[in-house]
ZAMARGU-4260 file (C-alpha; in steps of 0.2 Angstrom, whole numbers, plus 5000, padded with zeros to 4 digits):
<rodrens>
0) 5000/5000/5000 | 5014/5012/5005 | 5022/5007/4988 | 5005/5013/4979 | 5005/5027/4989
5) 5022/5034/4985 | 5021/5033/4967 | 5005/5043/4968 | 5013/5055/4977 | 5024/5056/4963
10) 5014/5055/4951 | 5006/5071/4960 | 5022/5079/4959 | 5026/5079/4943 | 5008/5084/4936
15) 5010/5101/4949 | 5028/5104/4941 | 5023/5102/4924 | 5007/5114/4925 | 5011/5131/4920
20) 5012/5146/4936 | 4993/5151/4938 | 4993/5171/4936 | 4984/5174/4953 | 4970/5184/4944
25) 4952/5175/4949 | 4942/5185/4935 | 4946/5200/4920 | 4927/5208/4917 | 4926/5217/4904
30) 4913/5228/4908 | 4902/5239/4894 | 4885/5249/4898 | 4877/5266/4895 | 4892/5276/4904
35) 4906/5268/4895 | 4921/5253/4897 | 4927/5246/4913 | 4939/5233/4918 | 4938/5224/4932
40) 4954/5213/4941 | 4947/5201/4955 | 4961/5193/4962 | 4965/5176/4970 | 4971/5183/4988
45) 4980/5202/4991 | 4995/5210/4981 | 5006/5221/4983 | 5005/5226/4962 | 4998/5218/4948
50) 5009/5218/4929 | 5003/5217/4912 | 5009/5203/4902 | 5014/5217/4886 | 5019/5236/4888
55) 5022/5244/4872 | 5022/5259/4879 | 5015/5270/4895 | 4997/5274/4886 | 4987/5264/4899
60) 4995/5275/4913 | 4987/5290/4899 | 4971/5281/4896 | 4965/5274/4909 | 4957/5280/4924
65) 4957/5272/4941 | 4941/5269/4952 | 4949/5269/4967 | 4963/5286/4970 | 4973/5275/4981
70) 4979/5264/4965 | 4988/5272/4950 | 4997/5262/4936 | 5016/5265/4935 | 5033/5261/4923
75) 5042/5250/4932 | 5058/5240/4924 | 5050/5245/4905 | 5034/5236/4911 | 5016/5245/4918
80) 5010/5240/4934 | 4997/5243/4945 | 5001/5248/4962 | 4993/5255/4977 | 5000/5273/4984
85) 5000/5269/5001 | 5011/5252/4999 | 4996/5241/5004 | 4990/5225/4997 | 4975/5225/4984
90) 4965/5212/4982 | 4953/5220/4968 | 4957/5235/4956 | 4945/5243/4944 | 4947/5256/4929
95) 4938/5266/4917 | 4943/5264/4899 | 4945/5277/4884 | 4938/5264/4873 | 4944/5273/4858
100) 4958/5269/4844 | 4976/5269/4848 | 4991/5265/4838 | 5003/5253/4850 | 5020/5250/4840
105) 5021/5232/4841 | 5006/5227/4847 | 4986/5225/4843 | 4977/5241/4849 | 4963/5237/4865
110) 4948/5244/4855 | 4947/5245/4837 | 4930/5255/4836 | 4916/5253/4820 | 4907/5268/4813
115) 4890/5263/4818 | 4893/5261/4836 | 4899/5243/4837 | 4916/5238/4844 | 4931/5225/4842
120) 4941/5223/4857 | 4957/5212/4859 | 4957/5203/4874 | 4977/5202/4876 | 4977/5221/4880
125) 4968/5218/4897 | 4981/5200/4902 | 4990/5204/4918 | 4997/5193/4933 | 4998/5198/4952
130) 5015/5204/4955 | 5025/5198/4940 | 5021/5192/4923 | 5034/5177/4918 | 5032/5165/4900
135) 5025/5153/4910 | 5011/5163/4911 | 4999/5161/4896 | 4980/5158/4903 | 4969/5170/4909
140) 4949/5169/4915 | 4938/5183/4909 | 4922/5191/4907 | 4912/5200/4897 | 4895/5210/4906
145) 4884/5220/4892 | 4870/5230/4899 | 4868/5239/4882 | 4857/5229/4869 | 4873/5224/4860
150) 4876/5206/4858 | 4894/5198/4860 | 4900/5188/4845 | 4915/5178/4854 | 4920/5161/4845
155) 4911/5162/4831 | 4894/5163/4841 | 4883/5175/4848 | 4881/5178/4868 | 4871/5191/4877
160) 4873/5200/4894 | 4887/5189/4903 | 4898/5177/4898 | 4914/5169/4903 | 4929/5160/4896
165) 4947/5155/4899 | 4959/5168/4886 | 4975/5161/4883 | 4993/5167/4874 | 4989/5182/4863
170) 4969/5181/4869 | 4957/5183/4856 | 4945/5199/4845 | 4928/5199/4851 | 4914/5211/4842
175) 4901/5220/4854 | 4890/5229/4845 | 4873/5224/4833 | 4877/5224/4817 | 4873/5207/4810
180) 4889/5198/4804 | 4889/5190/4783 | 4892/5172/4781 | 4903/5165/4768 | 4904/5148/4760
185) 4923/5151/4769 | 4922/5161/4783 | 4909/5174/4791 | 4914/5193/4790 | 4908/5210/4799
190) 4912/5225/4786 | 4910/5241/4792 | 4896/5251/4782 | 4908/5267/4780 | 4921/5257/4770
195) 4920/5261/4752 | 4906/5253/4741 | 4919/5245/4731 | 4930/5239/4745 | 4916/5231/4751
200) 4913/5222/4736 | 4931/5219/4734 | 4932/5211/4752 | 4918/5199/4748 | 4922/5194/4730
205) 4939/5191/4733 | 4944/5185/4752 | 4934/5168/4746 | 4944/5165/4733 | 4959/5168/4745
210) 4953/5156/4756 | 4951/5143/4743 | 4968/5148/4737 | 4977/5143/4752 | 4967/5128/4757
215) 4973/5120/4741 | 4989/5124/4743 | 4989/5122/4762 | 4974/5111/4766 | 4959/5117/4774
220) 4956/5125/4792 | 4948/5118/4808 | 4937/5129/4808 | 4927/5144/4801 | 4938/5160/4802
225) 4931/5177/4805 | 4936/5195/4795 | 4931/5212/4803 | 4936/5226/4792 | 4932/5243/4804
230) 4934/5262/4802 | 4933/5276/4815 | 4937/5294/4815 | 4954/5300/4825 | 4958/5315/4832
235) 4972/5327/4826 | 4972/5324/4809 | 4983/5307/4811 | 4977/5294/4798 | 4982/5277/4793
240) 4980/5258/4795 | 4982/5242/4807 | 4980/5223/4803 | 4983/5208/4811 | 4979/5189/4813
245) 4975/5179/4828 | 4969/5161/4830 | 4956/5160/4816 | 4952/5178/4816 | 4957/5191/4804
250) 4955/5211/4804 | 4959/5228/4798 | 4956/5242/4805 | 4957/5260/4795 | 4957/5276/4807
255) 4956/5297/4799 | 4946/5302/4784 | 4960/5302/4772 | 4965/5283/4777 | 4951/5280/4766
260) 4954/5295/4755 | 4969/5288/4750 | 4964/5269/4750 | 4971/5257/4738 | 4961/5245/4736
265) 4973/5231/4726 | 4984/5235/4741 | 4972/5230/4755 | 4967/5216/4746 | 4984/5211/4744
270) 4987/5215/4763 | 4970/5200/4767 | 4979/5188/4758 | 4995/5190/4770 | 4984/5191/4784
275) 4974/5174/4777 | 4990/5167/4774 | 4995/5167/4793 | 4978/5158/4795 | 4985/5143/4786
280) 5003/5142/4795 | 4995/5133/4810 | 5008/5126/4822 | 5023/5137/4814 | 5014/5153/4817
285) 5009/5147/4833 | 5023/5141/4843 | 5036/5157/4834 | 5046/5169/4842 | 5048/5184/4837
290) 5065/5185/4837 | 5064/5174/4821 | 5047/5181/4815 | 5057/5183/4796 | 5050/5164/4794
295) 5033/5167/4796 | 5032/5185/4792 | 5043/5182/4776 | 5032/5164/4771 | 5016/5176/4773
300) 5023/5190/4764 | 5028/5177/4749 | 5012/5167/4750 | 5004/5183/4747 | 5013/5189/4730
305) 5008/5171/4724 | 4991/5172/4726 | 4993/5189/4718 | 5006/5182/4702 | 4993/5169/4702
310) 4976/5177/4700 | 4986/5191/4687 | 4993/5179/4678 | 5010/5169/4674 | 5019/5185/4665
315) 5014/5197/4682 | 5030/5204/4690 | 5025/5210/4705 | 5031/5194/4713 | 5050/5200/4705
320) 5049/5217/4709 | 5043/5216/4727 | 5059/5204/4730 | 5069/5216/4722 | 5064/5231/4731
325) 5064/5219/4747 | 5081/5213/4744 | 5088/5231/4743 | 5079/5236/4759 | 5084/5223/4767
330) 5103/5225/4763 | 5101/5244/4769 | 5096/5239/4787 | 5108/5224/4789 | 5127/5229/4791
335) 5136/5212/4785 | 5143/5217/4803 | 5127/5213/4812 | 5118/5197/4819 | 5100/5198/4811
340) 5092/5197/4828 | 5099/5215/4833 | 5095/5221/4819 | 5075/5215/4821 | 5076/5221/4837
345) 5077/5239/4830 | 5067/5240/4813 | 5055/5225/4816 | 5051/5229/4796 | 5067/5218/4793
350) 5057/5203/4796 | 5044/5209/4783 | 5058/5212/4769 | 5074/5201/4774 | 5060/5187/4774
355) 5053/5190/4758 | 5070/5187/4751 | 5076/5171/4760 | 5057/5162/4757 | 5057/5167/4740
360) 5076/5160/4739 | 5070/5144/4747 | 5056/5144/4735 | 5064/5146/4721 | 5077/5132/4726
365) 5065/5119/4732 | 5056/5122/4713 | 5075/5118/4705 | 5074/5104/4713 | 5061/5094/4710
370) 5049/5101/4723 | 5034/5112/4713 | 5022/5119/4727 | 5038/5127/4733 | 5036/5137/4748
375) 5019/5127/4753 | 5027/5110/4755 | 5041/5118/4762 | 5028/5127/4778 | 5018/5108/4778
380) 5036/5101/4782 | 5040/5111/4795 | 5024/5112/4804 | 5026/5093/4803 | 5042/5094/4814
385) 5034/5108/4826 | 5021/5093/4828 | 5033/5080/4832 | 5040/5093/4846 | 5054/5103/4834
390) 5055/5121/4840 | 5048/5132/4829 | 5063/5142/4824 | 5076/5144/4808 | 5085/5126/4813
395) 5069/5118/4811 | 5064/5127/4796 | 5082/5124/4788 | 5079/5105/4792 | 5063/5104/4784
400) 5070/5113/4769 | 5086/5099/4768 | 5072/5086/4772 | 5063/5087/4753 | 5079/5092/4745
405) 5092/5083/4752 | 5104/5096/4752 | 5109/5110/4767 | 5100/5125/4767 | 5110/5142/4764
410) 5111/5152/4780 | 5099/5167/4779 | 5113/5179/4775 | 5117/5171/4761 | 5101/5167/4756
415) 5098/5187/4757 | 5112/5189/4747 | 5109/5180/4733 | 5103/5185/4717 | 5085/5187/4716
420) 5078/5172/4705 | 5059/5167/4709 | 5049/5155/4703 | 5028/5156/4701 | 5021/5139/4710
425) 5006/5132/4700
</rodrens>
């Protein structure tokens, strides 16, 4: 009995070491009614401050407003926290929130506002831990109370009033508002009315031909995505555009009149099939660092172009001259001198453009040599590794590449520095 009774001990022992550090927060509510946003931390037992998992930038300390004036947010060791003024412990800590649009360098902004009153809110803005935020943290419970008529569109379906969930790793967009979303043979959209006409028309034509594009290539998704596509005025005659991807949600957000005064239509359309593309990486986008982002950011980036070269046409150049213009940008931020992960660091663009070039490099290789999807195969190969347990990152990428040809990749530095030669994949 004793014999039983010490392997379940450690057995015991082993589950507690292998689960991941609970962040102390009991509930994140998310609170929306006829005076505005709040967010609400209910926390396990007292602490002394409470940290955001990401800090961009001070702009919560800016934006948001304590309930209580005995707890402020402050920068602390390039993080935000939340402590109390007079040094004692807190065991719940509300705010009110300026839920209107703001540009984050590096990061998905909180709210991301529609012109007819709804809203898309990223829930990773709002992940924090009690005392200090570590990478073993990366699961969060939250709540979302509506007390307007709004209805919540969270995983794909609607809720009303309350409703909880467990967020996790770069959390999730939810839509509170009552516009009625538009379901697609591929995915289901919510396109905000102020949008061009033929924007509109352009996002609904094309974004199922994208899907079908990749899903050939790629193989098909898990599930149904979701696109929001969303415009608000902004202040002070700033204007422009963010986008992003998160697990089976894509969006685009356009703020200032002449962000859509100067719209390029062919562009944006260009930009969804970059976005869509990181829908189909699965496990490699999933389990990346950033500090090697030029795989998936670069894969995306050529992914896009061949959709594009592929719906224009076998004699388009766009693919040639955006590798081109990538390659000489890329050799203008990257002294021979300089490990690429410094250089990322600074211009985080350089993952976007030193990518380009090495994926279509790779591309153009794996073609050579027998393998004709190119870049596809290449992103099935390695997600296969990442399944098997391979980290996601450029040694893993590289085997995969020597996997289906059965020679050693180039380093990326001398895949950068190659002479552009691309191939279009069928």
């Amino acid at each position: 009995m004793r014999y039983f009774v010490a392997i379940a001990a450690v057995i015991l022992a082993v589950l507690l070491m292998a689960k991941p550090d609970a962040s102390g927060i009991q509930l994140i509510t998310l609170t929306k009614s006829q005076l505005g946003w709040t967010v609400t931390y209910s926390l396990n037992e007292p602490t002394e401050r409470l940290m955001f998992v990401r800090s961009p930038d001070r702009s919560r300390a800016e934006r948001w407003q304590s309930l209580d004036s005995n707890i402020a947010i402050h920068w602390h060791d390039g993080n935000e926290v939340v402590t109390s003024l007079n040094g004692e412990p807190f065991s719940e800590v509300s705010f009110a929130l300026d839920a209107t649009y703001v540009s984050l360098p590096k990061d998905y902004a909180p709210f991301s506002p529609f012109s007819n009153g709804g809203m898309l809110v990223h829930t990773g803005r709002f992940f924090a831990c009690a005392d200090t935020c570590t990478a073993h943290h990366h699961e969060w419970p939250m709540a979302m109370q509506v007390s307007t008529d709004d209805y919540l569109l969270i995983n794909g379906t609607r809720q009303m009033g309350f409703f909880e969930w467990l967020d996790s790793d770069s959390g999730r967009a939810i839509y509170v508002g009552q516009q009625p979303p538009e379901h697609f043979a591929a995915l289901v959209a919510l396109i905000d009315p102020a949008l061009p006409q033929s924007l509109q028309y352009g996002l609904v034509s094309e974004l199922p031909m994208i899907m079908s594009y990749f899903t050939k290539q790629l193989g098909g998704l898990s599930s149904t995505p979701t696109l929001f596509a969303s415009y608000s005025d902004y202040e002070g005659g700033y204007y422009g555009q963010q986008g992003g991807v998160l697990p089976n949600q894509v969006f685009m957000h356009w703020y200032g009149e002449a962000a859509l005064e100067r719209l390029d239509e062919e562009t944006t359309l260009w930009f969804f099939a970059h976005e869509i593309a990181h829908l189909f990486q699965g496990n490699g986008l999933r389990f990346s660092s950033t500090e090697e982002a030029w795989i998936h950011e670069g894969a995306a980036e050529m992914m896009a172009y061949l959709y594009t070269d592929n719906k224009l046409g076998q004699n388009s150049a766009i693919l040639q001259n955006a590798v081109q213009e990538a390659q000489q940008k890329c050799a203008a931020v990257w002294p021979i001198s300089e490990a690429f992960v410094d250089v990322g660091r600074v211009d985080f663009r350089a993952h976007y453009t030193c990518g380009l070039v090495a994926n279509a490099e790779l591309h153009a290789q794996l073609q050579a040599n027998g393998v004709s999807h190119g870049i596809f195969t290449l992103w099935q190969t390695y997600s296969d590794l990442i399944r098997q347990g391979e980290p996601a990152n450029s040694t893993t990428y590289f085997a995969a590449f020597e996997r289906l040809t059965g020679y050693a990749s180039m380093t990326l530095r001398q895949l950068i520095d190659r002479p552009v030669s691309v191939s279009i994949a069928p």
